[in-house]
N, CA, C and O of each residue as an XYZ file, in Angstrom:
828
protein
N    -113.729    -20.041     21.136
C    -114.340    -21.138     21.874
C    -115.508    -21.731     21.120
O    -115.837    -22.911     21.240
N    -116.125    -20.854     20.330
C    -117.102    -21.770     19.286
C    -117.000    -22.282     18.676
O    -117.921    -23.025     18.335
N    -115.565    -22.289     17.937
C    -115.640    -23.580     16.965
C    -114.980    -24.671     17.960
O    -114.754    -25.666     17.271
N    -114.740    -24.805     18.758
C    -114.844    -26.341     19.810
C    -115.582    -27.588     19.404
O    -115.296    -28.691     18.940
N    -116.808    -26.839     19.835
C    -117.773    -27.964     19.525
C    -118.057    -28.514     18.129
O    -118.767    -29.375     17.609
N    -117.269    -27.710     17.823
C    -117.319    -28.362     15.793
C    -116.435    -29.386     15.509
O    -116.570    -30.476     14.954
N    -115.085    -28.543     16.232
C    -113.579    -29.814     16.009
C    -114.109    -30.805     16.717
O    -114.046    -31.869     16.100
N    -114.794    -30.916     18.163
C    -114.921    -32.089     18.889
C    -115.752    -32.817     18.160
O    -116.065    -33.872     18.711
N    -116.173    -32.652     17.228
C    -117.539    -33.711     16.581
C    -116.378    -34.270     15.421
O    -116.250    -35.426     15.020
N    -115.694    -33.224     15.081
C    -114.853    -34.068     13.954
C    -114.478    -35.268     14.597
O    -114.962    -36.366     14.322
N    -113.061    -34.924     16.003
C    -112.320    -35.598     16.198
C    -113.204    -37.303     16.634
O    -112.797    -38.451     16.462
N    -114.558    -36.771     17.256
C    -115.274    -38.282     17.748
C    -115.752    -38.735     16.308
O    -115.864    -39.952     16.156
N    -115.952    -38.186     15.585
C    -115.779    -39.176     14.415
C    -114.652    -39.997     13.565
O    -114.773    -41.051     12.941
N    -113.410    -39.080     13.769
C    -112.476    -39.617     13.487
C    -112.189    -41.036     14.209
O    -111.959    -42.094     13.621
N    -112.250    -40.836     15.604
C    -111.703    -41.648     16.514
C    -113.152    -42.961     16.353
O    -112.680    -44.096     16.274
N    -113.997    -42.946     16.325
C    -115.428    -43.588     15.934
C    -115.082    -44.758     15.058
O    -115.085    -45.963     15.311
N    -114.711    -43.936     13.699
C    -114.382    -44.442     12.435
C    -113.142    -45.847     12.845
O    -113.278    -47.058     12.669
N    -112.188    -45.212     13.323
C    -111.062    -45.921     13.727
C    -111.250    -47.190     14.581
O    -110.619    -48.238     14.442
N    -112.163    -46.950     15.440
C    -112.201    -47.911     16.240
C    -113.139    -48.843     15.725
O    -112.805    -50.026     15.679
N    -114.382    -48.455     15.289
C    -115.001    -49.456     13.875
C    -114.130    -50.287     12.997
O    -114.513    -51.449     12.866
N    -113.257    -50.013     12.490
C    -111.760    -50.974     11.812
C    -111.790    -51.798     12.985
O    -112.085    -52.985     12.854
N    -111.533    -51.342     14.077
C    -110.500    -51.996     14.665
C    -111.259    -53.477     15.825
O    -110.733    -54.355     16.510
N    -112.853    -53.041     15.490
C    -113.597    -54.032     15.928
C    -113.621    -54.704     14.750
O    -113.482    -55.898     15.017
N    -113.750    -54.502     13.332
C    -113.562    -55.560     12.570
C    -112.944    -56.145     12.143
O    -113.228    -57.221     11.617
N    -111.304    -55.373     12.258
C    -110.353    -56.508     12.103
C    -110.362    -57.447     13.453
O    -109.731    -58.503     13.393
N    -111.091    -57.087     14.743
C    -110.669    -58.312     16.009
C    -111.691    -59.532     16.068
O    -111.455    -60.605     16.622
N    -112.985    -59.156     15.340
C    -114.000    -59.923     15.520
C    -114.438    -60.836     16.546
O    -114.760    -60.129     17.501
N    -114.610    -62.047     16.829
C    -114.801    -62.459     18.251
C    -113.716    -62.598     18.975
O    -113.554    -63.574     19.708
N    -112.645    -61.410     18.824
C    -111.534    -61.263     19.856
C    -112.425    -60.724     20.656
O    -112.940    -61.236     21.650
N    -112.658    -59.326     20.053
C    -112.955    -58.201     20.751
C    -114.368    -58.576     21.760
O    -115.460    -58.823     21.250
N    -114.066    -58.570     23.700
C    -114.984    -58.978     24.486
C    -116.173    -58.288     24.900
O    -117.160    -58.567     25.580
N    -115.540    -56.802     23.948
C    -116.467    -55.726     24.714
C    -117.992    -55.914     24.113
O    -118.266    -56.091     22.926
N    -119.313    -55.798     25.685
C    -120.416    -55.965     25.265
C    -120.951    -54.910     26.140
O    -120.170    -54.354     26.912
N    -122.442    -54.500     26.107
C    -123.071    -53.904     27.182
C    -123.378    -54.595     28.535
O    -124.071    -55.595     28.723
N    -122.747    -53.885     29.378
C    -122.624    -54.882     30.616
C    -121.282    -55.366     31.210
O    -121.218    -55.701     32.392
N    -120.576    -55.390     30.669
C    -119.168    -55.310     30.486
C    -118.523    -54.309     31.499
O    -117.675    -53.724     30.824
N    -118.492    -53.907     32.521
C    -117.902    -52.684     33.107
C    -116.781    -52.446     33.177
O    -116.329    -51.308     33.053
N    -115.934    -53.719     33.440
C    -114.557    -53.164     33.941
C    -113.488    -52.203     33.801
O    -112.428    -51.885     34.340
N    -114.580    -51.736     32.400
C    -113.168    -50.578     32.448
C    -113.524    -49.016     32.871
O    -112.863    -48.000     32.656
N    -115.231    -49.229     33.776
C    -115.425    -48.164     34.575
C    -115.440    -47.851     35.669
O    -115.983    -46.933     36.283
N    -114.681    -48.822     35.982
C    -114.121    -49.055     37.293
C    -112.993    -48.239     37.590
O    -112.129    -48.127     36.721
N    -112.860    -47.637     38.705
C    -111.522    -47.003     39.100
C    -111.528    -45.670     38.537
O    -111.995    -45.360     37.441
N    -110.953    -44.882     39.405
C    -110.751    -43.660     38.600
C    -109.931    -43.567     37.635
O    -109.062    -44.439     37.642
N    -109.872    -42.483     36.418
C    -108.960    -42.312     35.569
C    -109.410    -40.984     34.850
O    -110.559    -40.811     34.442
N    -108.419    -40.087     34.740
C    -107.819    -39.268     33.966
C    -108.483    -38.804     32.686
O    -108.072    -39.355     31.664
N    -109.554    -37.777     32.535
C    -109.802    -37.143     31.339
C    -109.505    -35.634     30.726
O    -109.539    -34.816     31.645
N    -109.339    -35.274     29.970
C    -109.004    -34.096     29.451
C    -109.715    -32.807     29.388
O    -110.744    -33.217     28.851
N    -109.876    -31.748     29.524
C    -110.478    -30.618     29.478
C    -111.512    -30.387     28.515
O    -112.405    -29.578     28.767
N    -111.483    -30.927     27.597
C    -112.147    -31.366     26.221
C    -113.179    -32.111     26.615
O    -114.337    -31.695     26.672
N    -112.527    -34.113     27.128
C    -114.012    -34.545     27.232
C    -114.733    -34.469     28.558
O    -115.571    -35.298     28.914
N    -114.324    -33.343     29.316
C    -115.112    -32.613     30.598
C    -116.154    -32.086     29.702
O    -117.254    -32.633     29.769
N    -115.948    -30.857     28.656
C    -117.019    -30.342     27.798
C    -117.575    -31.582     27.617
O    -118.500    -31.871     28.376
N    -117.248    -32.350     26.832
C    -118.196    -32.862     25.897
C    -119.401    -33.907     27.011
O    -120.374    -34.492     26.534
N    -119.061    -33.931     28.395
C    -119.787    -34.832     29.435
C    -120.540    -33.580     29.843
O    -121.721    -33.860     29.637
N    -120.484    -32.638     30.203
C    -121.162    -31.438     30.480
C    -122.442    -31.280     29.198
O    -123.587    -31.323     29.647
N    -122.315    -31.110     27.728
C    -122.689    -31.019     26.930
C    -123.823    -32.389     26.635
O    -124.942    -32.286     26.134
N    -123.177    -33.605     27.091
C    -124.169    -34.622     27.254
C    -125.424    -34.600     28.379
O    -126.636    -34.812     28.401
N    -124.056    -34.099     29.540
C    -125.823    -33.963     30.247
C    -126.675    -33.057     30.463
O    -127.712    -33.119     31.123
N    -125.977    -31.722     29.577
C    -127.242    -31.247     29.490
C    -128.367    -31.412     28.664
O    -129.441    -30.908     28.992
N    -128.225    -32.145     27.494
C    -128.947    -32.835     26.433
C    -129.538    -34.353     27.268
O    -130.487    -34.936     26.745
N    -129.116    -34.743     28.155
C    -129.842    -35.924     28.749
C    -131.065    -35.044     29.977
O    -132.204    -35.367     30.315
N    -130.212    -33.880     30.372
C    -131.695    -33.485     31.691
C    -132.600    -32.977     30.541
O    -133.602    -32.456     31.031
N    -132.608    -32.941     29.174
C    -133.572    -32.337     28.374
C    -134.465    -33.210     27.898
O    -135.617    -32.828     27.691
N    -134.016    -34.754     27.601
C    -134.745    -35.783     27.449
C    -135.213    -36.508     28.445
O    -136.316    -37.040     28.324
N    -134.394    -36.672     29.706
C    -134.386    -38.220     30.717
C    -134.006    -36.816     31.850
O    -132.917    -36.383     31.473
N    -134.414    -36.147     32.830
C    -134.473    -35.347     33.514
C    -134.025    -35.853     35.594
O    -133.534    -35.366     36.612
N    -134.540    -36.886     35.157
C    -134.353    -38.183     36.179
C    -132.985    -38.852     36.430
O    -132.247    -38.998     37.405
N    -132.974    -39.095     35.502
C    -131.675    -39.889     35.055
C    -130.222    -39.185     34.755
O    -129.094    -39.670     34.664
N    -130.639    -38.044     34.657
C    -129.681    -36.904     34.603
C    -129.521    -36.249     35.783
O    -128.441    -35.690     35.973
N    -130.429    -36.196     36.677
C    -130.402    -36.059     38.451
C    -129.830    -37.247     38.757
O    -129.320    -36.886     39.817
N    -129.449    -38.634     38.631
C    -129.210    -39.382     39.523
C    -127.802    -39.376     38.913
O    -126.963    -39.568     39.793
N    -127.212    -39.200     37.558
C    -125.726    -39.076     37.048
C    -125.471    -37.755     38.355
O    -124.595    -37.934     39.201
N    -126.062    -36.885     38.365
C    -125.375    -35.363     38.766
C    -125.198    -35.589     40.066
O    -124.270    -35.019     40.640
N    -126.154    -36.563     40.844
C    -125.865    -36.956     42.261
C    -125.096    -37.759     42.606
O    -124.686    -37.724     43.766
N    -124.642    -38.771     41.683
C    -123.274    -39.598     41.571
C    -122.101    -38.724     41.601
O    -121.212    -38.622     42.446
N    -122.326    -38.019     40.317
C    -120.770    -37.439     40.577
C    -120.455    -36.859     42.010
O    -119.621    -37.391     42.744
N    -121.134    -35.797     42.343
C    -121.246    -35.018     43.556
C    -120.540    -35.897     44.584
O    -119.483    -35.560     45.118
N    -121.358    -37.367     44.906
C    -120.932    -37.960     45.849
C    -119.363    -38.016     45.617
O    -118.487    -37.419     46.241
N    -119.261    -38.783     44.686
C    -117.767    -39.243     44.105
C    -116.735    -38.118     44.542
O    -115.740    -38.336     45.234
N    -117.090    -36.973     44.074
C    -116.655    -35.775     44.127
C    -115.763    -35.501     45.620
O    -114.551    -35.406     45.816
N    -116.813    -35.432     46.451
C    -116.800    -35.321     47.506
C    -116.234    -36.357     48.411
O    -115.931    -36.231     49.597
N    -116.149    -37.370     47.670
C    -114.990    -38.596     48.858
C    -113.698    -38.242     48.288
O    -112.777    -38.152     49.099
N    -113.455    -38.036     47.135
C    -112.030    -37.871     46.485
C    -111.585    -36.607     46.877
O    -110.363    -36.634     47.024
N    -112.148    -35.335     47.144
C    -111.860    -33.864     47.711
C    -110.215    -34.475     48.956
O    -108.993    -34.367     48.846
N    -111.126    -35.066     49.983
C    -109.657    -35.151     50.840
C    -108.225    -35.481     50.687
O    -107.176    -35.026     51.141
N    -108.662    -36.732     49.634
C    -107.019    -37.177     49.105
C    -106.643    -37.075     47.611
O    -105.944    -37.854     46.963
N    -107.465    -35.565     47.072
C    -107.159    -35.226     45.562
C    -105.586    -34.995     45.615
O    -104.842    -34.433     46.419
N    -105.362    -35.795     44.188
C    -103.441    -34.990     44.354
C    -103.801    -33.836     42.799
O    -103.718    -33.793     41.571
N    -104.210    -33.095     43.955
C    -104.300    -31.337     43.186
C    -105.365    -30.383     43.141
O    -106.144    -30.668     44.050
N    -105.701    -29.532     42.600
C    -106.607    -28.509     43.229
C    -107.680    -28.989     43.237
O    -108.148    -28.710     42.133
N    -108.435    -29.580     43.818
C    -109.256    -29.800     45.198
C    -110.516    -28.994     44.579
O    -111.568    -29.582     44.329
N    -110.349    -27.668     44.359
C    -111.678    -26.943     44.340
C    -112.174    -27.000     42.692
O    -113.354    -27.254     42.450
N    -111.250    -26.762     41.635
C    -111.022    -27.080     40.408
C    -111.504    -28.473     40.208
O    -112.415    -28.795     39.445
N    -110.781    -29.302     40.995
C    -110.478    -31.238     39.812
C    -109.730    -30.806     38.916
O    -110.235    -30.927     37.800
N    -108.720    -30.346     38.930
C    -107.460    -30.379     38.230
C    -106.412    -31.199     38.860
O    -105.763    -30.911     39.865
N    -106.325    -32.378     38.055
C    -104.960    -33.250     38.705
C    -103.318    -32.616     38.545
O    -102.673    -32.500     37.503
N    -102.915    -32.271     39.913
C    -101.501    -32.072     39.581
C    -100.782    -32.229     38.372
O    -100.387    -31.157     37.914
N    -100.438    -33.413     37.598
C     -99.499    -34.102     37.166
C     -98.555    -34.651     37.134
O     -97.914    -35.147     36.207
N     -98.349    -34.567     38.615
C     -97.515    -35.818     39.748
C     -97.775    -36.971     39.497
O     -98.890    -37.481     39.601
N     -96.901    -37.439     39.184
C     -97.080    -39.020     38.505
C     -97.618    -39.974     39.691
O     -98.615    -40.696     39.712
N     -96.398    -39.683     40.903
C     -96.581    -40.884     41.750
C     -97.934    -40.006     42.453
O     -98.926    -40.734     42.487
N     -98.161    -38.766     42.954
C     -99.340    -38.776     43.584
C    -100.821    -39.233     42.948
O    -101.870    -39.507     43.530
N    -100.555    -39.213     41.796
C    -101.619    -39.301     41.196
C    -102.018    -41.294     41.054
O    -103.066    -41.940     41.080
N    -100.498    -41.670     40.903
C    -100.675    -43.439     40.969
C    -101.312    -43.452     42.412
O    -102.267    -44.228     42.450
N    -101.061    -42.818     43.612
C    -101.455    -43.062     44.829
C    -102.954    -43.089     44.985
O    -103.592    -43.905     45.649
N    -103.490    -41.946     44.185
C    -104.929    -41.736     44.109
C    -105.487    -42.574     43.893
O    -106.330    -43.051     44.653
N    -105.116    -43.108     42.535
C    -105.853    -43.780     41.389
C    -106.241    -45.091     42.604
O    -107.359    -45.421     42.998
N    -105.174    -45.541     42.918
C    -104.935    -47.128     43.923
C    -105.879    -46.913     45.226
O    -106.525    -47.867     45.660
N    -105.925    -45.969     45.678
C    -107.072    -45.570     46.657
C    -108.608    -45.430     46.139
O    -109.564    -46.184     46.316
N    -108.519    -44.358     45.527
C    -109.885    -44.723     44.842
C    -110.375    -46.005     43.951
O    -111.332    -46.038     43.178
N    -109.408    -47.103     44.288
C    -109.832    -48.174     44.333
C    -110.993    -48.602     43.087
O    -110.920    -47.774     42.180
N    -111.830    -49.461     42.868
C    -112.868    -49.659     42.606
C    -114.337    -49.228     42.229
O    -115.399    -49.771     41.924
N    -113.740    -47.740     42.444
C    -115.186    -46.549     42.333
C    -116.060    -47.056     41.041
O    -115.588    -47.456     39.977
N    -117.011    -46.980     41.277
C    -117.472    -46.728     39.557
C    -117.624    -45.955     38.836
O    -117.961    -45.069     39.621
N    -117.678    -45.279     37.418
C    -117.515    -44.002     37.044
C    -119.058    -43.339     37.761
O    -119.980    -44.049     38.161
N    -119.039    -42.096     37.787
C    -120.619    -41.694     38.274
C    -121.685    -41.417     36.520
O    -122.684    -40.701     36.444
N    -121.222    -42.016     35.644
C    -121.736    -41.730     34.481
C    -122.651    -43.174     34.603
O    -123.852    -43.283     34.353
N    -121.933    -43.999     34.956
C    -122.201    -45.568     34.920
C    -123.579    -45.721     35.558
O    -123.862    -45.221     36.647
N    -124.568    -46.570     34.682
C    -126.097    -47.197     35.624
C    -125.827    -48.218     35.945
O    -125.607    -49.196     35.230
N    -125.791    -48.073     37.884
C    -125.368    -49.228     38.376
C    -126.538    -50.325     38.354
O    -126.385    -51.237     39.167
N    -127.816    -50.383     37.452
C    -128.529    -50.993     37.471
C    -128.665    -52.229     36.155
O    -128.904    -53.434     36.075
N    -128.294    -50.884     35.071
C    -128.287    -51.953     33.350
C    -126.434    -52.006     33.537
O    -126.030    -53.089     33.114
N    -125.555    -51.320     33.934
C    -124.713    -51.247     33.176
C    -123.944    -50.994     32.032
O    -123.001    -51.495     31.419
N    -124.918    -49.746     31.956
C    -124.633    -48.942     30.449
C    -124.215    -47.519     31.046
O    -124.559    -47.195     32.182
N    -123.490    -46.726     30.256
C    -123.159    -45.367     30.240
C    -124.194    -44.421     30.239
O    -124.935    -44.554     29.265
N    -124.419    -43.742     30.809
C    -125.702    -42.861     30.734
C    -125.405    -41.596     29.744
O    -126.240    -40.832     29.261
N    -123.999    -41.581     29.576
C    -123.858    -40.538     28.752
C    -122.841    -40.913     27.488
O    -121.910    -40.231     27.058
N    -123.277    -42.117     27.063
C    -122.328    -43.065     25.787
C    -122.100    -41.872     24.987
O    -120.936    -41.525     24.785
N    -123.126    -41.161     24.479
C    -122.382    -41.203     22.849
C    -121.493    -39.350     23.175
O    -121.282    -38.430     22.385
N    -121.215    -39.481     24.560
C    -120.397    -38.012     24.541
C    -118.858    -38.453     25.930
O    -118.081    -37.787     26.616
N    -119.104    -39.728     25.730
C    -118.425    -39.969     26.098
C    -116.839    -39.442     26.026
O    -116.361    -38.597     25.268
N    -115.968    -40.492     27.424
C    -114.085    -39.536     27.055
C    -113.740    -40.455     25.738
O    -114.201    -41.509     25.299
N    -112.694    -39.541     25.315
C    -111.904    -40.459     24.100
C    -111.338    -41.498     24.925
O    -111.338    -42.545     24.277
N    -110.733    -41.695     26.371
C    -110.015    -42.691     26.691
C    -111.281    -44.004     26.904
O    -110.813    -45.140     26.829
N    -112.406    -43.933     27.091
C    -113.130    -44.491     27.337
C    -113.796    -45.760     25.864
O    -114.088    -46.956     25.847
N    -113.776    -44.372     24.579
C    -114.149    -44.682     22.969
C    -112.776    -45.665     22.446
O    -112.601    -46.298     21.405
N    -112.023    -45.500     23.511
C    -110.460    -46.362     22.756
C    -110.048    -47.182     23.527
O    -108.906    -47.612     23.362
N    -110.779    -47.609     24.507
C    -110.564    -48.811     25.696
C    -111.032    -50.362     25.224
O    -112.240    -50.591     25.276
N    -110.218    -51.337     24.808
C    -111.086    -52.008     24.502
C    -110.183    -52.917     23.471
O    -109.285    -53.699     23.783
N    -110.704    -52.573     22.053
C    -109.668    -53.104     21.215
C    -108.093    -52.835     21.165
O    -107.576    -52.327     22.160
N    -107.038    -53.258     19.678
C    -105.762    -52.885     20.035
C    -105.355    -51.701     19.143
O    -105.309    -51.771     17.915
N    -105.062    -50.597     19.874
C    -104.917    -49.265     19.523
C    -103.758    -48.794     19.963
O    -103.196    -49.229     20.969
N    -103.290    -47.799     19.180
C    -101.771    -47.020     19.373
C    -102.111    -45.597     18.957
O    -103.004    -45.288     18.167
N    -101.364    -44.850     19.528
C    -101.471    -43.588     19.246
C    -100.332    -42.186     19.699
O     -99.982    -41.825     20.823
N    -100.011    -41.697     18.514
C     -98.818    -41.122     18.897
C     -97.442    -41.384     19.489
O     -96.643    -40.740     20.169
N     -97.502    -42.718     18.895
C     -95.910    -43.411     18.900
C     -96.284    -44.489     20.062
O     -95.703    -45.565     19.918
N     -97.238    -44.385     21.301
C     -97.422    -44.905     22.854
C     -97.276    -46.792     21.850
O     -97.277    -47.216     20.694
N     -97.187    -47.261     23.107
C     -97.410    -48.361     23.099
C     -98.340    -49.417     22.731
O     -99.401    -49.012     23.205
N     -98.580    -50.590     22.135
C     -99.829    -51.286     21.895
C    -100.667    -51.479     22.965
O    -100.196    -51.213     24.071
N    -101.571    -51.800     22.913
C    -102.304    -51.785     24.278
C    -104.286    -51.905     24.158
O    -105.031    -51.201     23.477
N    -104.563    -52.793     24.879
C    -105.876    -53.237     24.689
C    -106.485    -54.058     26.070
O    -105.644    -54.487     26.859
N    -107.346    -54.189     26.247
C    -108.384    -54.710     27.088
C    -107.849    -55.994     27.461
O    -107.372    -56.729     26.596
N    -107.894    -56.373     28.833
C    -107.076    -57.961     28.665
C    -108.324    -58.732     28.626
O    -108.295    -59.950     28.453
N    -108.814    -58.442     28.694
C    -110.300    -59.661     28.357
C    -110.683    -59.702     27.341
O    -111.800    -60.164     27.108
N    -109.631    -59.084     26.094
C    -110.089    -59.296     24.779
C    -108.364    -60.365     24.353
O    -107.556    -60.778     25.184
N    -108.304    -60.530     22.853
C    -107.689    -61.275     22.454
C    -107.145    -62.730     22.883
O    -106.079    -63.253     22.557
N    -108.318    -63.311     23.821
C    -107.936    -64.288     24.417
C    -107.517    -65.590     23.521
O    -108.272    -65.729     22.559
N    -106.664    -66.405     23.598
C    -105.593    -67.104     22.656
C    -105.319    -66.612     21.538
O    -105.082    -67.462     20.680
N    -105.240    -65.210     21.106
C    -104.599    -64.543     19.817
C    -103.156    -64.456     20.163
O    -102.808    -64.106     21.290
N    -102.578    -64.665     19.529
C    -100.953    -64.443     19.681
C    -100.809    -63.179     19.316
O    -101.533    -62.773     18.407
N     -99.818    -62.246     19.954
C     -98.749    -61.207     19.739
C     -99.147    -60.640     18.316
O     -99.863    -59.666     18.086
N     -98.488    -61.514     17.378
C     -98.864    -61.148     15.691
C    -100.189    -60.668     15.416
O    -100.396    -59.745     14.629
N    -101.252    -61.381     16.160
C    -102.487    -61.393     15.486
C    -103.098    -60.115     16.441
O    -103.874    -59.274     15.988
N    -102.699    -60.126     17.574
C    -103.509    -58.701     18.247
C    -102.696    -57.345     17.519
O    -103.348    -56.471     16.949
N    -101.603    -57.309     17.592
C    -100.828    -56.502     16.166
C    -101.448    -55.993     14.905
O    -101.451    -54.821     14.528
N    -102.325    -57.723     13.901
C    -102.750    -57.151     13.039
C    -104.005    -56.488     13.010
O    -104.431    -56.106     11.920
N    -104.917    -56.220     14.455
C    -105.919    -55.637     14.431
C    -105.783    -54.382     14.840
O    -106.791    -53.703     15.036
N    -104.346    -53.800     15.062
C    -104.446    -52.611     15.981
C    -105.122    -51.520     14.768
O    -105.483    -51.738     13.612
N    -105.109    -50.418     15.501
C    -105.327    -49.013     14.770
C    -104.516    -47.993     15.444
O    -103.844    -48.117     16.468
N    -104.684    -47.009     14.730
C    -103.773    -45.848     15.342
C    -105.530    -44.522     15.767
O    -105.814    -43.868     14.764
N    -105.892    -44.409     16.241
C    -107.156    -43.331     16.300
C    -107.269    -41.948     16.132
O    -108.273    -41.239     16.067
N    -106.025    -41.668     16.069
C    -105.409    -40.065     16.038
C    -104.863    -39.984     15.300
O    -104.517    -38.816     15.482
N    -104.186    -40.387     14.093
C    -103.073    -39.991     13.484
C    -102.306    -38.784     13.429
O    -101.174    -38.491     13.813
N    -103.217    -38.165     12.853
C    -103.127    -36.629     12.475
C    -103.063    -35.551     14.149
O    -102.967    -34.354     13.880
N    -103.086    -35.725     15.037
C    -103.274    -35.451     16.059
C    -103.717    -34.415     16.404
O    -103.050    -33.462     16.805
N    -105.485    -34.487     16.239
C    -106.540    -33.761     15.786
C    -106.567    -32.969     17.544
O    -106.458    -31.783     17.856
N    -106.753    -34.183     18.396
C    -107.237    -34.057     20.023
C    -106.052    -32.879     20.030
O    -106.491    -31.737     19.894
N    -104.876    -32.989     20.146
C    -103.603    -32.209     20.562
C    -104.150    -30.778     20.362
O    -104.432    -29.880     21.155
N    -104.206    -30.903     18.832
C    -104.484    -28.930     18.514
C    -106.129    -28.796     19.195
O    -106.317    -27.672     19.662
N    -107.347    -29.753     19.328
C    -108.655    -29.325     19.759
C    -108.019    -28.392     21.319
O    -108.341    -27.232     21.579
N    -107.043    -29.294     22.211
C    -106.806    -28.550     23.652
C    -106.397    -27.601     23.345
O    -107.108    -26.667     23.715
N    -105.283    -27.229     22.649
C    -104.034    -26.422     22.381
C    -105.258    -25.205     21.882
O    -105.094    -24.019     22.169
N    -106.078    -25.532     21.362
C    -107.269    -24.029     20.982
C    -107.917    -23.850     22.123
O    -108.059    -22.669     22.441
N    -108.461    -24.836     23.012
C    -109.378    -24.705     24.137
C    -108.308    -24.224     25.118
O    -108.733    -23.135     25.504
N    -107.282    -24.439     25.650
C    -106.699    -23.430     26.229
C    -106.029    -21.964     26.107
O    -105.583    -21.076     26.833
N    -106.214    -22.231     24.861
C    -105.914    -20.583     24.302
C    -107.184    -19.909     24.142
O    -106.945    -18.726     23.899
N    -108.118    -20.079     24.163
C    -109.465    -19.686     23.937
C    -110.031    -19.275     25.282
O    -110.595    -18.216     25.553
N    -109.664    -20.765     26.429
C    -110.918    -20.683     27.606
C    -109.575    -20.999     28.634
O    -109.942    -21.949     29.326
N    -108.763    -20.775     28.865
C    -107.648    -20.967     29.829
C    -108.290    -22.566     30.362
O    -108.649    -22.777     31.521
N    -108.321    -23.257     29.615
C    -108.982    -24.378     30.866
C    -107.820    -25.670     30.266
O    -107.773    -25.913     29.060
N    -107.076    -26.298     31.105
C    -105.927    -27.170     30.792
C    -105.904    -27.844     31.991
O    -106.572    -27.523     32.974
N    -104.849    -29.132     31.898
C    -104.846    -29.795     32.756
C    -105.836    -31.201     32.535
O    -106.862    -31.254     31.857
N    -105.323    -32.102     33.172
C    -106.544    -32.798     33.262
C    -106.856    -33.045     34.745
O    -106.142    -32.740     35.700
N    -108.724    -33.993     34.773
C    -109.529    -34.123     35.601
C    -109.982    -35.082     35.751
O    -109.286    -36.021     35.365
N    -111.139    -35.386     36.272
C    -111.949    -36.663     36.522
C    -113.487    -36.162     36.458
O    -114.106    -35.138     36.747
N    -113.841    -37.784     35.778
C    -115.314    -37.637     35.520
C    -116.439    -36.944     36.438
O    -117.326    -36.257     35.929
N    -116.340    -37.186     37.944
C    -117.256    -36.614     38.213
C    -116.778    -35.110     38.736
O    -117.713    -34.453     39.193
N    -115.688    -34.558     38.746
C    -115.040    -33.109     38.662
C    -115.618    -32.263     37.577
O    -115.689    -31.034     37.543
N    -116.082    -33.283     36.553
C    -116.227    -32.761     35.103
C    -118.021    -32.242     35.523
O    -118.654    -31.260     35.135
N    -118.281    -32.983     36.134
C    -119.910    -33.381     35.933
C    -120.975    -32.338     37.430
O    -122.135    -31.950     37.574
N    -119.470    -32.281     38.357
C    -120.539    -32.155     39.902
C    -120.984    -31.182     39.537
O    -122.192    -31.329     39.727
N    -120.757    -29.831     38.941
C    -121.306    -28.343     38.650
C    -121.769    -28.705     36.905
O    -121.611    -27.881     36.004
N    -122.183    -29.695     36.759
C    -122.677    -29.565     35.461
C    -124.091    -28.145     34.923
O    -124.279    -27.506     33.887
N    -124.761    -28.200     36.225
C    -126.175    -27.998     36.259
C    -125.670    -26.690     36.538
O    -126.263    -25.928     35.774
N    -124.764    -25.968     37.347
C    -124.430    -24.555     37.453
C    -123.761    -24.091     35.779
O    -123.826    -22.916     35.415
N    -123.205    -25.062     34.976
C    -122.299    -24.936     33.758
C    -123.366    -24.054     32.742
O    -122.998    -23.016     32.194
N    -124.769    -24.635     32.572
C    -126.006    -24.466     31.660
C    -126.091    -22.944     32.305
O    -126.983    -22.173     31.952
């Protein structure tokens, strides 16, 4: 379990690096600014991995910003706690089933949430630079592991097909994330995925 936190610094650099290309091949495609939320809106799906690495942020934020790291930990909690009744899966964990349709059911109910990482005041991440990988790859046009093209619709506005194409990237190639879990569950039994504030409500019991 200790070398974790080593691969995870690789892989956010890898994925870092990648997405740096991939803002400069889009240039004033790409819409994403600070302030920008929409894509922390709604619940969604993170990995066992960047649960650590949001745990690991805030405990390095209650060490600097102590405040601000109480009002993330009281977000999640809340969040936490409205989603408990209609979680599709263990409930006491935040481990999502992997029921496709229960989990589409969720997602559509929890509606509009905002992430509990999110300052609903600036509109910045309170915990950016430990952020999820799905979060570091939201945005520009990225592929990965054969999936589909896919990018932000408020970016490439009048780029044609071809041209959002020639900015994509791939962020994983080597499929660094795959073996980081594939050790973290052989290491710490912890698999499955979760949600941000599942990741976050026992942060302060985690330390």
């Amino acid at each position: 379990a200790g070398r974790i936190p080593a691969l995870d610094r690789t892989l956010v650099r890898i994925v870092d690096q990648a997405m740096a290309e991939a803002a400069r091949r889009s240039g004033a495609w790409l819409a994403c600014r600070l302030g920008c939320t929409q894509c922390c809106m709604g619940t969604f799906p993170i990995t066992q991995l960047d649960a650590l690495r949001l745990r690991e942020g805030w405990a390095q934020l209650r060490q600097t910003d102590p405040e601000r790291a109480q009002r993330v930990l009281e977000r999640a909690r809340e969040a936490a706690a409205r989603y408990r009744p209609f979680f599709p899966g263990d409930a006491a964990s935040g481990v999502l089933s992997g029921v496709e349709d229960e989990e589409e059911a969720f997602h559509e109910r929890a509606g509009d949430d905002p992430c509990p990482a999110l300052d609903p005041q600036t509109g910045a991440c309170d915990l950016y630079p430990w952020r999820p990988i799905t979060c570091r790859t939201f945005g520009p046009a990225v592929r990965a592991a054969g999936d589909a093209l896919g990018h932000c619709e408020l970016c490439y506005e009048g780029a044609s097909p071809e041209q959002i194409e020639a900015c994509q990237v791939d962020f994983d190639p080597d499929g660094v994330e795959a073996s980081i879990l594939e050790e973290l569950e052989r290491t710490t039994g912890a698999r499955g995925q979760t949600l941000v504030a599942f990741a976050l409500e026992r942060a302060e019991a985690a330390r």
